[in-house]
VEXDREN-2710 file (C-alpha; in Angstrom, 1 decimal):
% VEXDREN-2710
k/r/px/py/pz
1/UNK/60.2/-34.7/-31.0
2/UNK/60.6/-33.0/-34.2
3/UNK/58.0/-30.7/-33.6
4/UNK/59.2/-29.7/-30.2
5/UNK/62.2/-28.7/-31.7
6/UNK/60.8/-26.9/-34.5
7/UNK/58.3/-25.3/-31.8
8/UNK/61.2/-24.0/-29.3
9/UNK/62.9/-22.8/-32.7
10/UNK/59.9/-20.5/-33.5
11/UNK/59.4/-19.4/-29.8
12/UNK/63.2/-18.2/-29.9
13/UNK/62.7/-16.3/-33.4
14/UNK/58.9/-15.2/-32.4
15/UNK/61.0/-13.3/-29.1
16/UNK/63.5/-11.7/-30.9
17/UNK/61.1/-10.5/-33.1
18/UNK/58.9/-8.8/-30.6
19/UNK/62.0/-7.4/-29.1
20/UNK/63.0/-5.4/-32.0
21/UNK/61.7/-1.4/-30.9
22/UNK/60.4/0.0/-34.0
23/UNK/59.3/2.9/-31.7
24/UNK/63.2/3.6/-31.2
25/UNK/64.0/3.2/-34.8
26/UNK/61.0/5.4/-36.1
27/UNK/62.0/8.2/-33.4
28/UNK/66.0/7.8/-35.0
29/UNK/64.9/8.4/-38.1
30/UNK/63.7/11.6/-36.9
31/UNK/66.8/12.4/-35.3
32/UNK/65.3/12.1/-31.5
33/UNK/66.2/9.3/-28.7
34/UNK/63.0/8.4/-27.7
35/UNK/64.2/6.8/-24.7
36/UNK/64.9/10.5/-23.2
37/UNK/61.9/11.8/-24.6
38/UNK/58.3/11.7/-22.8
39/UNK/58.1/8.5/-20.9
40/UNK/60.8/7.7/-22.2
41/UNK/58.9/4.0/-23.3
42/UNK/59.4/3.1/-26.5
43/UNK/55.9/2.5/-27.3
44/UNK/53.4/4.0/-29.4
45/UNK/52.0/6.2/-26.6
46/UNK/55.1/7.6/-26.2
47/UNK/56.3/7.9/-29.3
48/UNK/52.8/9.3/-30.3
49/UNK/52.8/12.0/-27.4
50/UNK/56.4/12.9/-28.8
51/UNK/56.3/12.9/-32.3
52/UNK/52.4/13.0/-33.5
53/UNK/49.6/10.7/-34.1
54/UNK/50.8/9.3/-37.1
55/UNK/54.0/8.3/-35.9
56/UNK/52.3/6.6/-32.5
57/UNK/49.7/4.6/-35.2
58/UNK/52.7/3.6/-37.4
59/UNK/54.7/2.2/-34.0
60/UNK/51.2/0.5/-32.9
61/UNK/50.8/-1.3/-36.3
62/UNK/54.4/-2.3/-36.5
63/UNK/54.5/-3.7/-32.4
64/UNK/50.8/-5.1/-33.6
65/UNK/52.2/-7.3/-36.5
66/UNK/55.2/-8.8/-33.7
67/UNK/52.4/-10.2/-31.9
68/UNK/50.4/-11.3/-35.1
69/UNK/53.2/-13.2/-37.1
70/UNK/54.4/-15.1/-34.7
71/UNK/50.9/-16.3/-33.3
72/UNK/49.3/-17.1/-36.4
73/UNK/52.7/-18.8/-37.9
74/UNK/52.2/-21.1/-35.0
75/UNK/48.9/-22.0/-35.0
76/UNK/48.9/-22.7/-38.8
77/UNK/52.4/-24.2/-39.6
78/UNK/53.2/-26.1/-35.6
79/UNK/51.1/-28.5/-34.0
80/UNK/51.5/-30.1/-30.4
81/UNK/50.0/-33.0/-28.8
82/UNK/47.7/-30.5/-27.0
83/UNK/46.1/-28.7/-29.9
84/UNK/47.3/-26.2/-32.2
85/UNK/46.7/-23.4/-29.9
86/UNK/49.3/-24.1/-28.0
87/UNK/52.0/-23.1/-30.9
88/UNK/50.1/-19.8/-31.1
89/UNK/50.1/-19.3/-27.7
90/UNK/53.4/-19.8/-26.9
91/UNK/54.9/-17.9/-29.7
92/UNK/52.6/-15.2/-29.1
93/UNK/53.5/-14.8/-25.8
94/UNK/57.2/-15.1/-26.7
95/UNK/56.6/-12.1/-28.9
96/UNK/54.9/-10.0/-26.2
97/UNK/57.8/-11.1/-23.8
98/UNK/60.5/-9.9/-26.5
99/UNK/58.3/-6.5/-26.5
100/UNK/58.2/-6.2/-22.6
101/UNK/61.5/-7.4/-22.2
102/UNK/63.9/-6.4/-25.4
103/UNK/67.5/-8.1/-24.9
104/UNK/68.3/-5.3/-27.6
105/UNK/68.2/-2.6/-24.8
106/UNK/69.0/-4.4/-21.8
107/UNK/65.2/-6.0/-21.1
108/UNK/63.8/-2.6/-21.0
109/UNK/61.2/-2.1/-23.2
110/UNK/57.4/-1.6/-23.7
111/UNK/54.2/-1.6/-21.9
112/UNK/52.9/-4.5/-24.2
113/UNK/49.6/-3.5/-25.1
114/UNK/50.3/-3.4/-29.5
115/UNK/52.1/-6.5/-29.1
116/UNK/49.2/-8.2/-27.3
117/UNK/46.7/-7.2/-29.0
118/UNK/48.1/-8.4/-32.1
119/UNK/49.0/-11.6/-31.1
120/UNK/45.0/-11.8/-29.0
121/UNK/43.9/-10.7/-32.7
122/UNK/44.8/-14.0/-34.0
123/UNK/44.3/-16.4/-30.8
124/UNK/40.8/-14.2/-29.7
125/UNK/39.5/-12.0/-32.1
126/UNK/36.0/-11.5/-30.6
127/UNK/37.2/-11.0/-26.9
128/UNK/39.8/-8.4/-28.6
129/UNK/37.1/-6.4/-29.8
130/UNK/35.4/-5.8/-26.6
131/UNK/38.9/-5.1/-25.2
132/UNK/39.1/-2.5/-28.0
133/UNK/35.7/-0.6/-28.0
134/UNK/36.5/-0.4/-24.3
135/UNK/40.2/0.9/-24.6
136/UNK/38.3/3.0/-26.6
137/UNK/35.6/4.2/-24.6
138/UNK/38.0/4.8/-21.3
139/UNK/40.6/6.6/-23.6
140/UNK/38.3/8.8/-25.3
141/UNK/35.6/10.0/-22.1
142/UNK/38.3/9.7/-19.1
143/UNK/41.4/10.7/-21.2
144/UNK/43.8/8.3/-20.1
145/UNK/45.3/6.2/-22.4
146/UNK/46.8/3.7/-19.5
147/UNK/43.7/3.7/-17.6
148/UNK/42.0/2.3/-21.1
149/UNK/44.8/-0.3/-21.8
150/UNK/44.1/-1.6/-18.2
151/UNK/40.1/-1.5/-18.6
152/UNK/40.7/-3.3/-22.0
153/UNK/42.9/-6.1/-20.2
154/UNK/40.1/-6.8/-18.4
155/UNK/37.7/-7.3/-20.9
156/UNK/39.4/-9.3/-22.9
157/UNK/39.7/-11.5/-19.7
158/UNK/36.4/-11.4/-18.7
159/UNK/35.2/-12.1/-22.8
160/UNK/37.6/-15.1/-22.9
161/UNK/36.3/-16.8/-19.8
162/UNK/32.6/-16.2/-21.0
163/UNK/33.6/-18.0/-24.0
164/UNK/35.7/-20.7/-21.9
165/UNK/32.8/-21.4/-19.8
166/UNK/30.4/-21.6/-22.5
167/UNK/32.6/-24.1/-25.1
168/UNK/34.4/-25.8/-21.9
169/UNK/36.9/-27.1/-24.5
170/UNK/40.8/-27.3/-23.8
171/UNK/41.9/-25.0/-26.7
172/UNK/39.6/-22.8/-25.0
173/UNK/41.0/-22.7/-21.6
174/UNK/44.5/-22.3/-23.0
175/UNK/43.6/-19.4/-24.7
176/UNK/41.9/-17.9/-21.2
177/UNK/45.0/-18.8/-19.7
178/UNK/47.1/-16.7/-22.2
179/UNK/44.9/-14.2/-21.8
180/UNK/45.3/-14.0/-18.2
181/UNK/49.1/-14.0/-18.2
182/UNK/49.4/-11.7/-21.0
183/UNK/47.0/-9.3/-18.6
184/UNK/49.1/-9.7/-15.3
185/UNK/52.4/-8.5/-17.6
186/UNK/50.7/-5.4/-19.0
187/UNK/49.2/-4.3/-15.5
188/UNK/52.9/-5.0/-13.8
189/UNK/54.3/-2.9/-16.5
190/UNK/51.8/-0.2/-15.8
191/UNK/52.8/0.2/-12.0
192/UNK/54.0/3.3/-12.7
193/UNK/51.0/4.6/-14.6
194/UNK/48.6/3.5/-11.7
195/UNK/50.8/5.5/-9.1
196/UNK/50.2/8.6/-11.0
197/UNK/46.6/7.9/-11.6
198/UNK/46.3/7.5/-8.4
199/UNK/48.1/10.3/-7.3
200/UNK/46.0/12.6/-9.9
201/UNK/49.4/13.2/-11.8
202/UNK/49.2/10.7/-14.7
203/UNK/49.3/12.5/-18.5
204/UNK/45.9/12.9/-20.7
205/UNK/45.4/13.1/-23.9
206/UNK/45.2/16.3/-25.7
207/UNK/41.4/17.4/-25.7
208/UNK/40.9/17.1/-29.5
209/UNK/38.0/17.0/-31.7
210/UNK/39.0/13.3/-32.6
211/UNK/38.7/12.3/-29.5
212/UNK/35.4/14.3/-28.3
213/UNK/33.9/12.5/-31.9
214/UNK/35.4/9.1/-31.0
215/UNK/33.4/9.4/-27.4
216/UNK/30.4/11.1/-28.9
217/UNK/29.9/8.4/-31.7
218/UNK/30.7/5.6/-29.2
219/UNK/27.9/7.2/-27.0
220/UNK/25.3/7.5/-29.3
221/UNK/25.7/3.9/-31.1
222/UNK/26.1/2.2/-27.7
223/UNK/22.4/3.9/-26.5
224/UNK/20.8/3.5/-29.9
225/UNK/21.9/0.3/-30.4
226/UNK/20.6/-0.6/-27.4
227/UNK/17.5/0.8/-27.3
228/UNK/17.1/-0.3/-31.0
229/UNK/17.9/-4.2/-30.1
230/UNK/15.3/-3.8/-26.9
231/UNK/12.3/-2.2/-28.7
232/UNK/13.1/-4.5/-31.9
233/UNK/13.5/-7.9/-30.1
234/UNK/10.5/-7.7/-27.3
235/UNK/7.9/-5.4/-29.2
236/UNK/8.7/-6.8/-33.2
237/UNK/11.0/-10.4/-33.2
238/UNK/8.9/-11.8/-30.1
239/UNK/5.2/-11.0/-30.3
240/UNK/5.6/-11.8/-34.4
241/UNK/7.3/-14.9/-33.7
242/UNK/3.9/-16.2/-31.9
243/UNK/1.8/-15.0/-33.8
244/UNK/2.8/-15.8/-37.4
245/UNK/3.5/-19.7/-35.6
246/UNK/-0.1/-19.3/-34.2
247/UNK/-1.8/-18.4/-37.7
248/UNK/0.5/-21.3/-39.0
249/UNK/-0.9/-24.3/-36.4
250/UNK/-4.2/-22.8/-35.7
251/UNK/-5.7/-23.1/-38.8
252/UNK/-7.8/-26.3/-40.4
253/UNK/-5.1/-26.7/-43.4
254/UNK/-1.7/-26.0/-42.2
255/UNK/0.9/-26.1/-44.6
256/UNK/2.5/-29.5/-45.5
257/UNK/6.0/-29.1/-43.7
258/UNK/4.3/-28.7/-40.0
259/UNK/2.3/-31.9/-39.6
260/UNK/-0.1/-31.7/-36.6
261/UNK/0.7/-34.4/-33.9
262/UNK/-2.0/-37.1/-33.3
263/UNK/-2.1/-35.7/-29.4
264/UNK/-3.0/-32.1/-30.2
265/UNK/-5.8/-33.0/-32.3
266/UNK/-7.0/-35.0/-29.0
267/UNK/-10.0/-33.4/-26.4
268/UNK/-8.0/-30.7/-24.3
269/UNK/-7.1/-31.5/-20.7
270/UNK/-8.5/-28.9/-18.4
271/UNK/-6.2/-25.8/-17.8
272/UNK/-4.2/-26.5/-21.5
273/UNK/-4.5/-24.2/-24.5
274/UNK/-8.1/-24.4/-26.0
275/UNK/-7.5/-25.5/-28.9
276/UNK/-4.1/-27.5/-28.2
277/UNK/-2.8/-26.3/-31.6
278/UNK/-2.2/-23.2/-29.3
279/UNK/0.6/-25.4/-27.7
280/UNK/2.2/-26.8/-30.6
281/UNK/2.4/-22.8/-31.9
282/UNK/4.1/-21.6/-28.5
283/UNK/6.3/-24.5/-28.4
284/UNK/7.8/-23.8/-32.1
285/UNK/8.1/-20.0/-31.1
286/UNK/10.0/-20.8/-27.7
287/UNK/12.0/-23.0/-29.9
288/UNK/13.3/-20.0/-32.7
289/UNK/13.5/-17.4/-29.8
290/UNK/15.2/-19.1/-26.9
291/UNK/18.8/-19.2/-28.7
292/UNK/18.6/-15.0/-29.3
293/UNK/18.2/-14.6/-25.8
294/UNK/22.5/-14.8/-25.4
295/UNK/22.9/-12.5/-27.9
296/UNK/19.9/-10.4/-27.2
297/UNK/21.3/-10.0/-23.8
298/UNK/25.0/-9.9/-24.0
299/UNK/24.0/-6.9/-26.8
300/UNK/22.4/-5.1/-24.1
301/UNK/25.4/-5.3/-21.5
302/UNK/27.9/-4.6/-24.0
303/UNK/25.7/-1.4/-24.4
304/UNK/25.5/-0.4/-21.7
305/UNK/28.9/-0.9/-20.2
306/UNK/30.1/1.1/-23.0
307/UNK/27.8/3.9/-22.0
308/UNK/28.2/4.0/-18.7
309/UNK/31.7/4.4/-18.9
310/UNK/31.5/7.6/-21.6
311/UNK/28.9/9.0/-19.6
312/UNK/31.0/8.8/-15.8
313/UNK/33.9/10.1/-17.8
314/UNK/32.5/13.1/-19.2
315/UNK/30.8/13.7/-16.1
316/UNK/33.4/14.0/-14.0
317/UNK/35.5/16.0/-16.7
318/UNK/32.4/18.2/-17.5
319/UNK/30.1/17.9/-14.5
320/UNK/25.8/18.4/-15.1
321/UNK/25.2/18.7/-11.7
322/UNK/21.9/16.7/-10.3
323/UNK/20.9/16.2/-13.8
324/UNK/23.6/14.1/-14.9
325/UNK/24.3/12.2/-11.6
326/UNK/20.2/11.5/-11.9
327/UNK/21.4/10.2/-15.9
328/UNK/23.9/8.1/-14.4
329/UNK/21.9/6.6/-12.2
330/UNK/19.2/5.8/-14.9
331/UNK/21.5/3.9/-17.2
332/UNK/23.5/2.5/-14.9
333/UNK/20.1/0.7/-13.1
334/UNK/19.2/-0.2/-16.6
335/UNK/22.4/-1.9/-17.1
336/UNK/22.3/-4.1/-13.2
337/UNK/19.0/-4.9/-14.8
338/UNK/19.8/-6.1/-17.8
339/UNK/22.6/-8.2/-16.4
340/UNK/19.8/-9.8/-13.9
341/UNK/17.4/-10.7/-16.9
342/UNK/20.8/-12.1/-18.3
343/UNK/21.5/-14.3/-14.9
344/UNK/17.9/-15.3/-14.7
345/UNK/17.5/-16.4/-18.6
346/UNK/18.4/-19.9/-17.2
347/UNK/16.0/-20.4/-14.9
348/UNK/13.0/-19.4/-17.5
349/UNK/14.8/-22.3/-19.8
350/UNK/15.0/-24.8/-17.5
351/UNK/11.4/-24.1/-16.2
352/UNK/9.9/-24.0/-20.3
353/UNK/12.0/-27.6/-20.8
354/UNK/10.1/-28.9/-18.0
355/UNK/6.7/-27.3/-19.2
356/UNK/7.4/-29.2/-22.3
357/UNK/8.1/-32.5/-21.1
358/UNK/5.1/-32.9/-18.6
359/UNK/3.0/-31.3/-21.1
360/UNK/4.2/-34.2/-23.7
361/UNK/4.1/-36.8/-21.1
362/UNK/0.2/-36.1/-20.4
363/UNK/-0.9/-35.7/-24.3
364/UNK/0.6/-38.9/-25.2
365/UNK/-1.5/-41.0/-22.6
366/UNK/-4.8/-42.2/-24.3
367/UNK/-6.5/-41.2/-21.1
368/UNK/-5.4/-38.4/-18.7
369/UNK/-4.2/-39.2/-15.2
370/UNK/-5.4/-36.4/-13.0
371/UNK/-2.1/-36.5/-11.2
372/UNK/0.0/-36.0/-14.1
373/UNK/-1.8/-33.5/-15.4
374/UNK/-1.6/-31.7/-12.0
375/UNK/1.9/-31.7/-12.5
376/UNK/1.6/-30.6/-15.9
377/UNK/-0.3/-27.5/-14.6
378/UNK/2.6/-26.8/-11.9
379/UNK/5.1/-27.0/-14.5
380/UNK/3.2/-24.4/-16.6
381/UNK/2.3/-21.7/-13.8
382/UNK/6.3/-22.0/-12.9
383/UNK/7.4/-21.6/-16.1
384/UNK/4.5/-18.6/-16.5
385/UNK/5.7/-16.7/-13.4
386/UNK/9.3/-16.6/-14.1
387/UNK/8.7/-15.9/-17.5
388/UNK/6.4/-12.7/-16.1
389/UNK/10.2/-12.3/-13.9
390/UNK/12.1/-11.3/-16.9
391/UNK/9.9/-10.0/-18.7
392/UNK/9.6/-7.3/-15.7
393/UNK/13.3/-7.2/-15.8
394/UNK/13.0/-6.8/-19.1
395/UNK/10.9/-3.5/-19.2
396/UNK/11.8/-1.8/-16.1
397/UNK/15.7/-2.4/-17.7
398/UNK/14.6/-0.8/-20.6
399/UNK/12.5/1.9/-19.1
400/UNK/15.8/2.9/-17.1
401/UNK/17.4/3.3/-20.2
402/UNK/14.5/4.8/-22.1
403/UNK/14.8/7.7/-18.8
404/UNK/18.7/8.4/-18.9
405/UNK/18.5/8.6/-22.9
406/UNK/15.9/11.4/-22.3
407/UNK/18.2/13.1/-19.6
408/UNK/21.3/12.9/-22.0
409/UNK/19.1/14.9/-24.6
410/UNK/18.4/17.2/-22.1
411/UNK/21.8/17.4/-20.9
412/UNK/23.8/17.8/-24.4
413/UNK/20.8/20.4/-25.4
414/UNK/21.9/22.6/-22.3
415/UNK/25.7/22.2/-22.7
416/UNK/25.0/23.7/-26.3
417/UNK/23.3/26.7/-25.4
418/UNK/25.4/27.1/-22.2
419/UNK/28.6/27.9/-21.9
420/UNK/31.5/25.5/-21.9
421/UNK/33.0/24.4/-18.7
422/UNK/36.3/23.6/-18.3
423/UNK/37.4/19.8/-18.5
424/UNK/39.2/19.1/-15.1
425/UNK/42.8/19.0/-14.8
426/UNK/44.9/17.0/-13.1
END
């Protein structure tokens, strides 16, 4: 009971301190109501499109730390029978509600994105950072600063239920369920923005060398990166893998920390490894590369998302004709085919468990029964085919990329030598 009442304290004080509008105070000091200025929001767009960058980055840091404090003071200082998230959570989002809805000036306030995104970095740092490098990406290639606080929203939705999914704990689930409320608040405060994005009348940021580089750096990290992590996982960390296990197992003194089972030293059933050291070396590599394949993978769509989103903003503020539709195309098939090799992962796991298990079950029996190894054999084709499965996804992904990295040389060579187009206006 105590801590309930020290837990509503610290959701009333976390609320009045997201409510206080440092954009207002910051735009006083310079002798300008911000509330008849702009957008008259009193957030760091605003204030930023009023009164220059540095002012907007000071007004983001300041809404970023009402968000912050109050989530972190919870997690660490308040507990609840439910798990110390729940502290953070609810006096993070008692801080994002004070921002949204400031009593100060009659519940009108911001748009919520600095506030959450401190308060998400403290409750979900890594889903934050995708919804970062995205507001990023969208900002920076499509020129809408909304458009990329929506897009980010999403992410760090999307991140948080990966995550959820994966850990299926309750602190977890919490947090996805934070994260979704604290997404449906920023996208009903951005009603307005969507009308004039839809209606082609919504204001873009000022076409500035920071923001070309920002987009241009994002690019060219997100496709080397990926074509970096592709060529260096399936033509280096893979093929190595096997073969420095083979040269380990397959050799008449191996070294003293990987004993040889009894069974492989047996005869060799018909359609196994000749010799059946071969096994015990493909095992052990399956073992070490099976848990990259997450990371390999979500690497790859990360990538590739980010890169498909610079590329179809410049291109439709800077068209390249067939060229860069063709580029589009390329990167975007590599990216659906990553995400299938990602989706069909599974199904190679389950199928090399099963390998594994008949394959032990028949080596362990002093004499082979025909049936069993029969099923053995089954298990091994099935896990060989859909193992040849992603390894086509694999390549053909990676070929798709290879092809629309080649076309975006082409393309940025001809846009220097050519003259500049004109970005579209609104």
């Amino acid at each position: 009971m105590e801590q309930f009442g020290y837990l509503s304290i610290g959701i009333i004080v976390s609320y009045l301190v997201g409510a206080i509008p440092f954009g207002l105070f910051l735009a006083k000091i310079k002798g300008i109501d911000i509330l008849n200025q702009g957008s008259g929001n009193i957030g760091a767009t605003n204030v930023g499109r009023v009164l220059g960058a540095k002012y907007g980055l000071a007004v983001f840091v300041l809404d970023a730390l009402k968000g912050a404090l109050p989530a972190k003071a919870g997690m660490l200082y308040l507990d609840t029978p439910l798990g110390p998230e729940i502290a953070g959570i609810l006096m993070g989002a008692a801080a994002i509600f004070g921002h949204l809805f400031p009593i100060y000036l009659k519940f009108k306030g911001g748009k919520g994105i600095a506030t959450s995104a401190g308060a998400m970095a403290m409750l979900v740092p890594i889903p934050l950072a995708l919804a970062l490098l995205t507001w990023a990406a969208f900002t920076s290639s499509w020129g809408f600063v909304s458009l990329g606080s929506l897009a980010s929203t999403v992410a760090l939705c999307s991140a948080q239920a990966f995550i959820a999914l994966k850990s299926e704990t309750q602190g977890s689930m919490y947090l996805l369920a934070f994260t979704f409320l604290a997404t449906v608040l920023v996208w009903i405060k951005h009603i307005p923005n969507i009308r004039r994005i839809w209606a082609g009348a919504e204001n873009r940021v000022k076409d500035s060398t920071l923001w070309r580089s920002v987009a241009s750096i994002l690019l060219q990290l997100s496709l080397g990166i990926w074509l970096g992590t592709v060529v260096f996982f399936t033509g280096v960390i893979g093929p190595g893998v096997f073969t420095w296990f083979e040269k380990l197992c397959v050799t008449e003194n191996p070294p003293y920390w990987l004993p040889t089972p009894e069974a492989y030293k047996a005869n060799t059933p018909v359609g196994f490894p000749n010799p059946l050291l071969k096994e015990q070396a493909s095992r052990l590599a399956g073992v070490v590369v099976s848990p990259a394949f997450p990371i390999y993978f979500s690497i790859q769509v990360i990538c590739g998302f980010t890169a498909m989103i610079i590329l179809w903003g410049n291109q439709r503020r800077n068209p390249a004709g067939t060229l860069g539709k063709t580029m589009l195309a390329c990167i975007g098939v590599g990216l659906l085919l990553a995400i299938a090799g990602w989706a069909w992962e599974p199904k190679v796991e389950k199928d090399r468990i099963e390998r594994a298990r008949l394959t032990d079950q028949v080596l362990l029996q002093k004499a082979y029964n025909q049936d069993l190894v029969q099923s053995a054999l089954k298990a091994r084709k099935d896990f060989t085919n859909s193992h040849l499965v992603s390894l086509g996804l694999n390549m053909t992904s990676a070929l798709g990329m290879l092809v629309g990295i080649i076309l975006f040389a082409i393309v940025s060579a001809k846009r220097n030598v050519e003259p500049a187009q004109a970005p579209l206006e609104n």
